[in-house]
N, C-alpha and C positions, 0 to 999 in steps of 0.2 A: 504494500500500500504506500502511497507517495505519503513525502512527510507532509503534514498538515494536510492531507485528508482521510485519513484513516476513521472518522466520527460522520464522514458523508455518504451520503449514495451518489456514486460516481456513474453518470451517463456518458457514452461515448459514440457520436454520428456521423456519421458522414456527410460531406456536402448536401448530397445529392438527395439524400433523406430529408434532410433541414429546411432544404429552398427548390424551388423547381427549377433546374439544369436544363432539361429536355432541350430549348435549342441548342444549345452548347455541346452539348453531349452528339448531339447530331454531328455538328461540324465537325467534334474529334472523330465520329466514328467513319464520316465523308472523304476526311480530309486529313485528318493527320494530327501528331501531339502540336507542331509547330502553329499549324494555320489556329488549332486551337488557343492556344498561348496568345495568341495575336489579338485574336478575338473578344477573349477576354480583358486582355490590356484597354481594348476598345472602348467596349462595354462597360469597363470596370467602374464606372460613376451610376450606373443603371441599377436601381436596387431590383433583388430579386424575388420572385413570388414566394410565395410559403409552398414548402413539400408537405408530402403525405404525413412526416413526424413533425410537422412545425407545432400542430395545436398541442401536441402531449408534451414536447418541448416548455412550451408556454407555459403550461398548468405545473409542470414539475418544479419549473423554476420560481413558480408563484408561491409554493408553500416553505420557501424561504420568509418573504415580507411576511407572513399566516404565525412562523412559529418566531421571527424578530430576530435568529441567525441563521449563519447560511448552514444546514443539514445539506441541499442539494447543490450538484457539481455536475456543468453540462461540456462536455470536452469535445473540440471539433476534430475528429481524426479523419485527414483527408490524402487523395491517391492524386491532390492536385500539388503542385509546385508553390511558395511560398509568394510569388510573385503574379501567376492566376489567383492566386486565391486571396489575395487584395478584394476581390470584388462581394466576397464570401463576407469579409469580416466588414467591408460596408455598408453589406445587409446586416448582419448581427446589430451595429450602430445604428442603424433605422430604427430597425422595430424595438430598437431598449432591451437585447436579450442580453443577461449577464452571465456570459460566456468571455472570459480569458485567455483560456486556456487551449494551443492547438498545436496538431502533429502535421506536417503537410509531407508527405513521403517521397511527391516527384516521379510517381508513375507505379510505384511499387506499393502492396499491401501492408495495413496501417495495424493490422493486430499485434506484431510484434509487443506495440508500445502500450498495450491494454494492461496488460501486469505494470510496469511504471506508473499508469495514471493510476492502478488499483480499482479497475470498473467493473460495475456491477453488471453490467448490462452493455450490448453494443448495438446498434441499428444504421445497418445499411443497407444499398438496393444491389449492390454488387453480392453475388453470390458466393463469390470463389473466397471472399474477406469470409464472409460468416460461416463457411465452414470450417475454412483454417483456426475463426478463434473459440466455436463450439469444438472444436479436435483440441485446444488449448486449454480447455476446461471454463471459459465462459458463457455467460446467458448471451445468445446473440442470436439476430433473426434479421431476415430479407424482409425489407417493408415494401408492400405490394401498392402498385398506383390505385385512385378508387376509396371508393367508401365516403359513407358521411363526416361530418368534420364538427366536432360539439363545443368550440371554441368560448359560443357564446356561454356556456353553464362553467361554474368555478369548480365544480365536484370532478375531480379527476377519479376517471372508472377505468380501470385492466381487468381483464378475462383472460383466463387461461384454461388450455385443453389439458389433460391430467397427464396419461399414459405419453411417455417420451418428451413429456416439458416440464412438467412439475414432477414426474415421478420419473422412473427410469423407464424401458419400454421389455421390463422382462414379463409382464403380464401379457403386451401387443404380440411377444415372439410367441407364445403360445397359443392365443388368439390366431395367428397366421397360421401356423403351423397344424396346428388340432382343430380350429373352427370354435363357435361358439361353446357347444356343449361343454369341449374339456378346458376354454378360462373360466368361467361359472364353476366347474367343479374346482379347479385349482385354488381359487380366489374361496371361494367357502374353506376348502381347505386351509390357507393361508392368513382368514381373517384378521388374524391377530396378530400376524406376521409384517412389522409393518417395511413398506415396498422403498427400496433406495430410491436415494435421489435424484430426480433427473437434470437437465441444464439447469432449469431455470429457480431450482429451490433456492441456490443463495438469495437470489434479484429478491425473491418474494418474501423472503425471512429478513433485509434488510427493509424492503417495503412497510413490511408490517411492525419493524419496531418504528418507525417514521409514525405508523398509524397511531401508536402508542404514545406518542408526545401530544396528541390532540386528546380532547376529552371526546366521551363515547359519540356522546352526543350533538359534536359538532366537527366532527372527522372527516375534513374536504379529499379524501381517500377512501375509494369503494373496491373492494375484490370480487371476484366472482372463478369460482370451476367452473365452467360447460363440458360437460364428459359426456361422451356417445355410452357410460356406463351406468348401468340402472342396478335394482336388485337381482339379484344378491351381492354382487361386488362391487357397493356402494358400502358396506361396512367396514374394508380394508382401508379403504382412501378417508374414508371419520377416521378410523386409527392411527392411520399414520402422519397425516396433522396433528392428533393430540400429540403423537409421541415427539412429536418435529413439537411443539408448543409454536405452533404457525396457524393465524388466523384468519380465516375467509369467512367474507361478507355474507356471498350468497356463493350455495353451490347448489348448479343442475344438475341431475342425471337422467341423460335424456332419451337411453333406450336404444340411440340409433337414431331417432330425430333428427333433421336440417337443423342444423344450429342458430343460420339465420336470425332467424324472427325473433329465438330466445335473446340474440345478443343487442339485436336490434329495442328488443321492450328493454334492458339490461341499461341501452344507451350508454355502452365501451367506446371507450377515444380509443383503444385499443384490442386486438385480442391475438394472443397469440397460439399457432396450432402447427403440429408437425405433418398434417396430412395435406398435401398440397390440393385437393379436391375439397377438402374444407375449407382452406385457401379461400379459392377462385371464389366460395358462394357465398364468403363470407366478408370479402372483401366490396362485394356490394352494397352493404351498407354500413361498413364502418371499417375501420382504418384497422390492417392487419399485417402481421408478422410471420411469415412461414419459417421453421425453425425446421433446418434439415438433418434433424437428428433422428436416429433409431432404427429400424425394421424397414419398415417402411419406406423412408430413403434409401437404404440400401437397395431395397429390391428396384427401386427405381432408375439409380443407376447401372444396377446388373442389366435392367430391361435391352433389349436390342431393337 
């Protein structure tokens, strides 16, 4: 953990997460790092739109003024050059984001430096970052374009899917592998057993002491589970939160259900899920994170 912020939750984004790139990103992919470079110097007085992470940005950074010191750390780690990325931190000075802190890498990936800044979490659109810093033992996730945007509301809301984000995905291997009947049987078996961790337990166990500095009852922080799991193997996942002493808001278990609609009444600025067909349907109406951890991805990349 970096010295003096070891007492934070340390966020870490990337440009392209933060602010909308899309023309830019064009031009590098048209035309080359140089014509980009250019481009940018150009533009570089043009502030830029908000990205897909801008509003969850906003809100996280706001429960610093809420609690009177700074608890949150928002770090810009970027795969642009120190000198494109002038344009980056013009926008940050616009919109009053209190962001200081940045990694500019110059073409090369920025996870390296997630262990220095000591982050809890990392969010970017680049894929190939967020698995190299999920394989380094970080919460990190691909944030998908799309979804609604809750800017206007101060209650910051995250969702998380269970199996391979919050927990690990040795119940999914079995699920794949045997079909429904024999994770139902295993998970009855296992009840009590409670299921390692997955990526994202640290993010959520330092989330929820954050939640613990507010009183109960005016806690501008909402959690939520959505799990495609129902009874019976809704008993392991209560226990294994008691045993983590980790608190969630609200948790669904939804059977198999579109998750959609639940996340959408939920009203998450975020949600994060490892099935990238959950993804796609759920990025529809709110702002999501595909986390390419587990079974699952794997088999996706085996595919041919």
């Amino acid at each position: 953990m970096a010295k003096g912020m070891s007492d934070k939750l340390v966020l870490a984004i990337s440009s392209r997460a933060l602010f909308d790139l899309s023309e830019s990103h064009k031009v590098y992919l048209a035309e080359g790092v140089e014509t980009y470079r250019k481009y940018q110097i150009d533009h570089e007085e043009e502030i830029l739109e908000p990205g897909d992470a801008f509003p969850l940005v906003k809100k996280l950074l706001s429960l610093n003024a809420s609690l009177g010191r700074a608890r949150v750390e928002v770090v810009l780690v970027s795969r642009n050059s120190a000198d494109t990325g002038l344009r980056v931190f013009n926008s940050i000075q616009h919109y009053d984001l209190d962001i200081s802190r940045a990694a500019f890498v110059g073409g090369r990936s920025p996870y390296p430096y997630l262990s220095a800044f000591g982050c809890h979490l990392f969010l970017s659109t680049h894929a190939e970052d967020v698995r190299s810093a999920l394989d380094a033992g970080f919460a990190a996730a691909t944030i998908l374009s799309g979804g609604a945007r809750r800017a206007s509301s101060a209650e910051l809301r995250i969702a998380f899917d269970g199996d391979a984000v919050l927990f690990s995905d040795e119940s999914e291997r079995i699920y794949q592998s045997g079909g429904l009947e024999a994770f139902q049987a295993s998970e009855r078996q296992s009840a009590r057993e409670p299921l390692r961790g997955g990526p994202f337990k640290g993010f959520l166990a330092a989330l929820n002491l954050l939640q613990r500095e507010f009183p109960d009852e005016s806690c501008p922080i909402r959690t939520a589970l959505v799990t495609a799991r129902s009874a019976p193997s809704h008993e392991r996942v209560i226990r294994t939160l008691r045993e983590w002493d980790i608190r969630l808001d609200e948790s669904l278990f939804l059977g198999g259900l579109d998750k959609s609609a639940f996340l959408e009444a939920f009203a998450a600025d975020v949600f994060f899920d490892d099935q990238a067909g959950h993804c796609e349907r759920a990025r529809e109406v709110v702002a999501t994170g595909h986390v390419p951890h587990g079974i699952s991805n794997e088999l996706k990349v085996q595919a041919p």
